[in-house]
VOPAGU-2260 file (C-alpha; in pm, 1 decimal, decimal comma):
REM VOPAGU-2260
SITE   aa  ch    i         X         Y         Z
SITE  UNK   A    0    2882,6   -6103,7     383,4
SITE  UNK   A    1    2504,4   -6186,4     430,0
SITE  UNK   A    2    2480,7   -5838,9     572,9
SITE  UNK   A    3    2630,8   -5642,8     257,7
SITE  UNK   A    4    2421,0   -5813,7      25,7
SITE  UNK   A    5    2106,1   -5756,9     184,2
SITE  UNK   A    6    2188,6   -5352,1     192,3
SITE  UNK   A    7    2298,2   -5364,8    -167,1
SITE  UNK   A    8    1998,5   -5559,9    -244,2
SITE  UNK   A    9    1802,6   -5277,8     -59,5
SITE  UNK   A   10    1988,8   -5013,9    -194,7
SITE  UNK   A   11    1900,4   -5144,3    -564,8
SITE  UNK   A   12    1534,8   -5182,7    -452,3
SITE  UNK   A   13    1485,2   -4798,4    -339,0
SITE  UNK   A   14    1673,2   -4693,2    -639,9
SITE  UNK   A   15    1390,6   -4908,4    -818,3
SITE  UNK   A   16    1160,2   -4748,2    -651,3
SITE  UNK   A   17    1321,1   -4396,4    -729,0
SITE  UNK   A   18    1345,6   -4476,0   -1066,8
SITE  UNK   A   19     976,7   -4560,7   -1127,0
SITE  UNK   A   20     867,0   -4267,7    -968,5
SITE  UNK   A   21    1019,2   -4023,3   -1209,5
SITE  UNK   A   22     907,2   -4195,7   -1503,8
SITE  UNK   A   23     551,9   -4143,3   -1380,4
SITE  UNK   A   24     660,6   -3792,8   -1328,9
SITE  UNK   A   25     774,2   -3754,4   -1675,8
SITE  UNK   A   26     502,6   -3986,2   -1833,2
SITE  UNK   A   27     293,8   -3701,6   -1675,2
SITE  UNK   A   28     478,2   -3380,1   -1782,0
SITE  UNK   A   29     445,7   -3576,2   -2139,3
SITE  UNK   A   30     130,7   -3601,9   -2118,6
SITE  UNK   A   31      71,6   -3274,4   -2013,0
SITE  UNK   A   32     261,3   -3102,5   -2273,7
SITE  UNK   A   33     109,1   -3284,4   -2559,7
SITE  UNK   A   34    -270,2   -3124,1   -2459,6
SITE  UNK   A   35    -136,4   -2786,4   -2444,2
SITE  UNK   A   36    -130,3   -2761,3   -2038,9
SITE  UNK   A   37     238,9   -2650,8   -1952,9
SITE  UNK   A   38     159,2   -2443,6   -1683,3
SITE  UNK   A   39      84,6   -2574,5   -1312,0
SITE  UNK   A   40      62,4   -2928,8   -1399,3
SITE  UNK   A   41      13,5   -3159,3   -1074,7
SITE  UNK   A   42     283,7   -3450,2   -1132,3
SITE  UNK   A   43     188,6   -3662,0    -840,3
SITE  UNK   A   44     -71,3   -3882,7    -815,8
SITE  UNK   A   45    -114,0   -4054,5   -1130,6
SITE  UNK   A   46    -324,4   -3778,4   -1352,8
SITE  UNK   A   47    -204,8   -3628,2   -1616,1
SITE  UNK   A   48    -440,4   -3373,3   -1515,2
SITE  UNK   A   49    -319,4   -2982,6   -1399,9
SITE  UNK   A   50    -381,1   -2756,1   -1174,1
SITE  UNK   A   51    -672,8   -2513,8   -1271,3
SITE  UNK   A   52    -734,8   -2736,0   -1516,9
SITE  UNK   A   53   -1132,2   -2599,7   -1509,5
SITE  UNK   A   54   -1043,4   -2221,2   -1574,6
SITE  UNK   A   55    -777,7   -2241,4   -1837,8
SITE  UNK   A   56   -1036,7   -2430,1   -2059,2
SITE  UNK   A   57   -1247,8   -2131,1   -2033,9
SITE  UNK   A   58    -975,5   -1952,8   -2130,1
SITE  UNK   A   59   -1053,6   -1814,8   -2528,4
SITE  UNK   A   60    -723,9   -1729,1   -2710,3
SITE  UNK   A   61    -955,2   -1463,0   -2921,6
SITE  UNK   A   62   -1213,9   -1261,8   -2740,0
SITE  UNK   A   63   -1525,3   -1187,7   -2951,4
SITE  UNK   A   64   -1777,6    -904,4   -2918,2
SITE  UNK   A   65   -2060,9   -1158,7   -2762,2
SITE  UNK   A   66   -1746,3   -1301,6   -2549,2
SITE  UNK   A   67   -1658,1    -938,5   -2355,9
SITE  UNK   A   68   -2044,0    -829,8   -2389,6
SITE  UNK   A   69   -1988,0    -526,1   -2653,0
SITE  UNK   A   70   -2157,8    -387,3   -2846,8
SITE  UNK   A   71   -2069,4    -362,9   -3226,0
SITE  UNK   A   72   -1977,0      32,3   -3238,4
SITE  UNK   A   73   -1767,2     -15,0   -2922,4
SITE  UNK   A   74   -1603,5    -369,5   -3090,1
SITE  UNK   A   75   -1498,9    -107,2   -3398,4
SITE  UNK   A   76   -1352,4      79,9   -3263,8
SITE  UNK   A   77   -1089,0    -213,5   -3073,4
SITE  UNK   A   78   -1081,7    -384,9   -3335,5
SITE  UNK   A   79    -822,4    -191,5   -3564,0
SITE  UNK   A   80    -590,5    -179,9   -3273,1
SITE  UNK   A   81    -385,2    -486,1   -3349,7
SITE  UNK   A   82     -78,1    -349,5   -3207,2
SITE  UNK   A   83     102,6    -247,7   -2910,7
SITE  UNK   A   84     218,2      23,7   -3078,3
SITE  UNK   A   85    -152,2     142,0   -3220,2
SITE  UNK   A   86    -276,9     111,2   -2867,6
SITE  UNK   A   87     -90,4     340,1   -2656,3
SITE  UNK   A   88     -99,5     597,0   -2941,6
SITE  UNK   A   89    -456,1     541,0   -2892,8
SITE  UNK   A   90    -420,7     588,4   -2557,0
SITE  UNK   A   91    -200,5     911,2   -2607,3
SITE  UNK   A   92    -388,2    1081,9   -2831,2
SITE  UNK   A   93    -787,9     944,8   -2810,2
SITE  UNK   A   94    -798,9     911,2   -2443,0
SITE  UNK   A   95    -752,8    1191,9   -2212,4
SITE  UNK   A   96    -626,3    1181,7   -1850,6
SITE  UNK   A   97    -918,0    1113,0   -1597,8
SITE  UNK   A   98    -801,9    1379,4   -1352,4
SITE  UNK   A   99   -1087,9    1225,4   -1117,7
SITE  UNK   A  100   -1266,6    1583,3   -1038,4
SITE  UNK   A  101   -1564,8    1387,6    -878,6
SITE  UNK   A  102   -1392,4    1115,3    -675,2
SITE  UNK   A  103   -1209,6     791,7    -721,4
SITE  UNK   A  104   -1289,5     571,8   -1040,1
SITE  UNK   A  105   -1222,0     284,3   -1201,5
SITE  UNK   A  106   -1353,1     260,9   -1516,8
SITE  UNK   A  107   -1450,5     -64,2   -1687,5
SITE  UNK   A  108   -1347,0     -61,4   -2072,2
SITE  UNK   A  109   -1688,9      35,7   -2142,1
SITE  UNK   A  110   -1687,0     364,3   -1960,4
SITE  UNK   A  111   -1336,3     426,6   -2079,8
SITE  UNK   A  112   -1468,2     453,5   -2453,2
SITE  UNK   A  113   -1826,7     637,3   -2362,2
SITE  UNK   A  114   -1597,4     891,1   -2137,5
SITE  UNK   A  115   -1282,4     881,0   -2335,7
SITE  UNK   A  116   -1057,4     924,7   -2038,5
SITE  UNK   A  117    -882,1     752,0   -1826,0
SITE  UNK   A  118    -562,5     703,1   -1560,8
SITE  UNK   A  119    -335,0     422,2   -1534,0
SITE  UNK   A  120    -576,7     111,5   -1486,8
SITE  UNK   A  121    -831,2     219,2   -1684,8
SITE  UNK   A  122    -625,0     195,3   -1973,0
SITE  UNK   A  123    -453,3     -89,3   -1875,2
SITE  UNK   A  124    -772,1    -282,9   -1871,6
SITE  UNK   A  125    -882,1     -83,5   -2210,4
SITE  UNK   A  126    -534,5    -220,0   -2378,9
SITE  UNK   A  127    -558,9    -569,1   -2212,8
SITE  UNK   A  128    -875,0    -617,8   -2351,9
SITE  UNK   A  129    -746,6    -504,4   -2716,7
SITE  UNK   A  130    -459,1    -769,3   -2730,8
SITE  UNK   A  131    -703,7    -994,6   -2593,1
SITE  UNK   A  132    -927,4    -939,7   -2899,6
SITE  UNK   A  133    -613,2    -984,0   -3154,3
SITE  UNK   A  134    -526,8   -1322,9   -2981,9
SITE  UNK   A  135    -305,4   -1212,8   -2715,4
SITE  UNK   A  136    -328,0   -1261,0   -2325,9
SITE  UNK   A  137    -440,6    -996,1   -2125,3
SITE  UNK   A  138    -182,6    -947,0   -1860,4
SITE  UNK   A  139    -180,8    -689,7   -1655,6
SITE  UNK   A  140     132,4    -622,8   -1339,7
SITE  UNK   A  141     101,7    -379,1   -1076,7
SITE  UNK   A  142     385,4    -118,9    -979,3
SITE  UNK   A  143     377,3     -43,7    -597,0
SITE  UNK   A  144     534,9     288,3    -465,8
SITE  UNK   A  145     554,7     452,0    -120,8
SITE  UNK   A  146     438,4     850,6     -93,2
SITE  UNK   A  147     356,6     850,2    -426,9
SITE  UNK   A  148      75,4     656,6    -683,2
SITE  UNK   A  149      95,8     345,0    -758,0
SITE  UNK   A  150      67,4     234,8   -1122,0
SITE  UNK   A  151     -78,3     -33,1   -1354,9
SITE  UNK   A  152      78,9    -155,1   -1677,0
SITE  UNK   A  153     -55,6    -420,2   -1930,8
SITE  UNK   A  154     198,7    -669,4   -2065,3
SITE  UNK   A  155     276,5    -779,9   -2391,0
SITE  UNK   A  156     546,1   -1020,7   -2507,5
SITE  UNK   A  157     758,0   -1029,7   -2818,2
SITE  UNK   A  158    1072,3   -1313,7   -2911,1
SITE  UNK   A  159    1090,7   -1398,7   -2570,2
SITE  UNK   A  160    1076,4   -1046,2   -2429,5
SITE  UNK   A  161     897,6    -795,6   -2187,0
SITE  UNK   A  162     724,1    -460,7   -2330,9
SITE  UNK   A  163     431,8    -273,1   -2196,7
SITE  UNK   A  164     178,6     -14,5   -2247,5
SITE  UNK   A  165      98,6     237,2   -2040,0
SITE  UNK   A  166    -104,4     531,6   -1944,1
SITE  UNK   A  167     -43,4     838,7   -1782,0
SITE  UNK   A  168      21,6    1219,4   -1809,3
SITE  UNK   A  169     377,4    1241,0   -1802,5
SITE  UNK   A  170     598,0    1072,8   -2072,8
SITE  UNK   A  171     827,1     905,7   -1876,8
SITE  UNK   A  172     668,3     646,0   -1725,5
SITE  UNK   A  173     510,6     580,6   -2094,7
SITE  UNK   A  174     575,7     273,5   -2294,8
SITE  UNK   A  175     816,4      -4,5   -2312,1
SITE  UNK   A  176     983,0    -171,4   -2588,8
SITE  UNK   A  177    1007,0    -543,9   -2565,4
SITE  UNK   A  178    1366,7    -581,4   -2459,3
SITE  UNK   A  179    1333,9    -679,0   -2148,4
SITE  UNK   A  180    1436,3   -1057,7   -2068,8
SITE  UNK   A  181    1238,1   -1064,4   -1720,6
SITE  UNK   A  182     952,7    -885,9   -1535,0
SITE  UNK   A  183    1200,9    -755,3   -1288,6
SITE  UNK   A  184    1386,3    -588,2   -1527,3
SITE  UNK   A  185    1080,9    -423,7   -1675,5
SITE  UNK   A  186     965,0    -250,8   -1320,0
SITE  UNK   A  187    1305,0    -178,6   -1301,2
SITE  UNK   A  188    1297,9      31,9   -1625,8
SITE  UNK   A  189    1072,5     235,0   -1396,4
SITE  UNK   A  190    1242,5     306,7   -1111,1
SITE  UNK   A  191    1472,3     622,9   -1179,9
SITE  UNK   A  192    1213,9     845,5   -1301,4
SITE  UNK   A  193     926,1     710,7   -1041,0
SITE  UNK   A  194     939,5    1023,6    -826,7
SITE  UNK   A  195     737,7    1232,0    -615,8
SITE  UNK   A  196     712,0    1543,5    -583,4
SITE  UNK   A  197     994,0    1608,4    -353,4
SITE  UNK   A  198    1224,0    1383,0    -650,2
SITE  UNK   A  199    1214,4    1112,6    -447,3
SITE  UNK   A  200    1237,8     713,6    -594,4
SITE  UNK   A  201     898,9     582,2    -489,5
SITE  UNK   A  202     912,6     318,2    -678,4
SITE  UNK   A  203     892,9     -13,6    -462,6
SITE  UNK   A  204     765,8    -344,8    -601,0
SITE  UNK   A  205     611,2    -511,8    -852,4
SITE  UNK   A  206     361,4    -775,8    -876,9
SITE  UNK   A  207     330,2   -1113,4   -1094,3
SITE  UNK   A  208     135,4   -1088,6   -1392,6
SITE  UNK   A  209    -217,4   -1086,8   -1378,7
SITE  UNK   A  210    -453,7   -1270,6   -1674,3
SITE  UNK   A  211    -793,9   -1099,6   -1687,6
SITE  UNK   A  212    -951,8   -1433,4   -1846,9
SITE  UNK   A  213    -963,3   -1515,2   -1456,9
SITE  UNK   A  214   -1215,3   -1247,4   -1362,7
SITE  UNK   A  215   -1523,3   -1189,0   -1520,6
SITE  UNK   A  216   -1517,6    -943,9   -1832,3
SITE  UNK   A  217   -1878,0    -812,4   -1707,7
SITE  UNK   A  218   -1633,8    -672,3   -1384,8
SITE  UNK   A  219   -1397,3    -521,2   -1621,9
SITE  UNK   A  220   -1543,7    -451,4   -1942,8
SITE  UNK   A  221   -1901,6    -383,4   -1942,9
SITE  UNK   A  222   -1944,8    -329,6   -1586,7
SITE  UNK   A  223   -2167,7       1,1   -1528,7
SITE  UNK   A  224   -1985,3      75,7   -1193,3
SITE  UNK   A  225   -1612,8      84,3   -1059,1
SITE  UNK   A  226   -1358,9    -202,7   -1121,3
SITE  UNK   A  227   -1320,0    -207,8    -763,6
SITE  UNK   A  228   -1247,6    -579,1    -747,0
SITE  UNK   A  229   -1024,9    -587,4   -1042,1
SITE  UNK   A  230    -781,7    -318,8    -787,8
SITE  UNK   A  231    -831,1    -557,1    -528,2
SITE  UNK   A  232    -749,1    -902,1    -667,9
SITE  UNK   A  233    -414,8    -663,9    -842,3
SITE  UNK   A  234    -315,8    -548,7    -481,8
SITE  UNK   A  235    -355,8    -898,8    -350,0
SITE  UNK   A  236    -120,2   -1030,1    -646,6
SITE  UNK   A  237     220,1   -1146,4    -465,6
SITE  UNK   A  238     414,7    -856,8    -499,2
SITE  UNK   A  239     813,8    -845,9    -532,8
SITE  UNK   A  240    1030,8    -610,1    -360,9
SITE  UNK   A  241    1316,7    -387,8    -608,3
SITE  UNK   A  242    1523,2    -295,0    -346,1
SITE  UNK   A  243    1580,8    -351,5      -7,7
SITE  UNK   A  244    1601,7    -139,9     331,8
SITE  UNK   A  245    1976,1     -74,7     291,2
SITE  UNK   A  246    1973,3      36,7     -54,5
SITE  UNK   A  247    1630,0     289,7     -22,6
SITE  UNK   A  248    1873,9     434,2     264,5
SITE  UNK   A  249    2115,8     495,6      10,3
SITE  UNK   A  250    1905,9     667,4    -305,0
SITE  UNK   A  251    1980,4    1017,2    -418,1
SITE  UNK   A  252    1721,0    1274,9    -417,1
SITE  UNK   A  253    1645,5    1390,9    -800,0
SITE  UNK   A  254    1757,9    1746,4    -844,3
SITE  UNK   A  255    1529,2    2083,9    -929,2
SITE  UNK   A  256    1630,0    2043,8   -1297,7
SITE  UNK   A  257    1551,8    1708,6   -1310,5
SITE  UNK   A  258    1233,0    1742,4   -1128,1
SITE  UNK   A  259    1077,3    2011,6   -1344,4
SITE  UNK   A  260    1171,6    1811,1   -1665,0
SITE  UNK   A  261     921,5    1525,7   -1584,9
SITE  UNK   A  262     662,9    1791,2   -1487,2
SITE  UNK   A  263     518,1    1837,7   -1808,7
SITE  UNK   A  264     156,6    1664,0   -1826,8
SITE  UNK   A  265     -21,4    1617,2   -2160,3
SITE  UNK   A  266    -340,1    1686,9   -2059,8
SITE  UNK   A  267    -277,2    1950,8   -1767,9
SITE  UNK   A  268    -518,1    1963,9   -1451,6
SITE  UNK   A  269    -806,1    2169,2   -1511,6
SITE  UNK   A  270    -751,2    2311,0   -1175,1
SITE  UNK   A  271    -367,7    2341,2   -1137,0
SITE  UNK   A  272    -208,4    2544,2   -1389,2
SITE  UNK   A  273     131,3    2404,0   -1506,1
SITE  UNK   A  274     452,9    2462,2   -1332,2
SITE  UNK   A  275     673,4    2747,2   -1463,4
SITE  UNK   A  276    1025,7    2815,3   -1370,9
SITE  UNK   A  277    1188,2    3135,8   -1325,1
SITE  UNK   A  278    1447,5    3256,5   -1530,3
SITE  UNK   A  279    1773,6    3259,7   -1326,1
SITE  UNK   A  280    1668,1    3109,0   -1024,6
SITE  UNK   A  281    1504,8    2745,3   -1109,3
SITE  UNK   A  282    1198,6    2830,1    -819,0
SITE  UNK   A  283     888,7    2711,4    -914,7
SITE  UNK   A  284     522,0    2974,6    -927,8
SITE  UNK   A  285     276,4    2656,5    -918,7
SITE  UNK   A  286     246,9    2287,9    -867,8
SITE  UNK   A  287     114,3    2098,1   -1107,8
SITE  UNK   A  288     -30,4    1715,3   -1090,3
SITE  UNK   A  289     156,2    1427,6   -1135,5
């Protein structure tokens, strides 16, 4: 009898225990949520302090000309693009495809407006940085593909839900509505028409999203050189896998037809002259760039 009581009384004392713990875990999610810290909050050890505490406070919900280091012309011209909408028809129409003629870039923001092209990056760093202006994160995710490109998308969210803006040549891989509940099932909004040139999905994974508060904006929006370490902190993002081994077995290979209806570039390849089918026979004269 002495024996029972003493494990009840034990029992009681660890639930005790239990008990008190959680309310400090709570008190400190509470606490927490009241300053405005919901994400990666540390609940152990008796702070109501979070995790990267330092860097979100240097986090500015609108980015000012002085903040990104513009200049007032360049700040105009950002400025009226309040919209997703406004800036990938900005993007369409403004900017021209960077068909890189003299080597690899990556433009800052910066060189994107003095040059007025760009590829996929570039203007998702030129786009991050206008919802960034208007009050709204700039988040970028990065789509991973094998034999093919890979390709860069900036985020934006509306009710709950997933859109994006994008730029590149060919229309399919173009811009997003914001219907999408997750992240996964906006790279997945990608994957049929990813293909290569052989119509081939290349589409692989896709990476969290990526804030560019974290990085410098004289890296990404003023800098005179390549964005080189922007590309690398994207690639080093934890990436997600789409599909696995048996199901890339398992993909069908896009038909002729199919094929030559994504080849149609807006701006065509100065060098490559733009793929034209035969009548009656579907063969191709020339290859054109994706």
């Amino acid at each position: 009898m002495v024996l029972k009581m003493t494990r009840r009384s034990a029992l009681r004392r660890r639930q005790h225990v239990r008990h008190g713990k959680l309310r400090g875990v709570l008190d400190n999610v509470k606490l927490c949520k009241a300053s405005g810290a919901t994400r990666h909050w540390v609940p152990f050890g008796g702070s109501p302090r979070f995790a990267g505490q330092e860097t979100v406070k240097k986090m500015k919900r609108f980015a000012r000309a002085g903040d990104l280091g513009l200049t007032k012309g360049e700040f105009a011209v950002l400025r009226p693009l309040d919209t997703p909408v406004k800036i990938q028809k900005f993007l369409n129409d403004r900017i021209t495809q960077n068909h890189e003629l003299n080597g690899d870039t990556a433009l800052s923001v910066r060189g994107v407006l003095e040059k007025r092209h760009a590829h996929c990056i570039e203007g998702a760093m030129l786009a991050a940085c206008a919802l960034w202006i208007h009050g709204e994160p700039p988040l970028l995710l990065y789509l991973t593909a094998v034999r093919d490109f890979d390709h860069a998308i900036t985020l934006f969210r509306r009710n709950g839900c997933w859109g994006a803006i994008s730029k590149t040549n060919h229309a399919p891989l173009r811009f997003r509505d914001p219907v999408y509940r997750t992240l996964r099932e906006l790279a997945m909004s990608y994957f049929h028409e990813y293909t290569n040139r052989r119509g081939q999905k290349t589409l692989r994974s896709y990476s969290r999203s990526f804030d560019l508060r974290r990085v410098d904006p004289k890296q990404w929006v003023t800098n005179p050189k390549n964005c080189w370490n922007v590309v690398e902190q994207l690639l080093e993002t934890r990436h997600y896998p789409l599909i696995n081994r048996h199901q890339e077995k398992r993909l069908l290979v896009c038909e002729r037809f199919v094929r030559d209806s994504y080849d149609h570039p807006q701006y065509p390849h100065p060098g490559k002259p733009r793929r034209q089918s035969n009548k009656g026979t579907g063969r191709t004269r020339a290859a054109a760039g994706k």
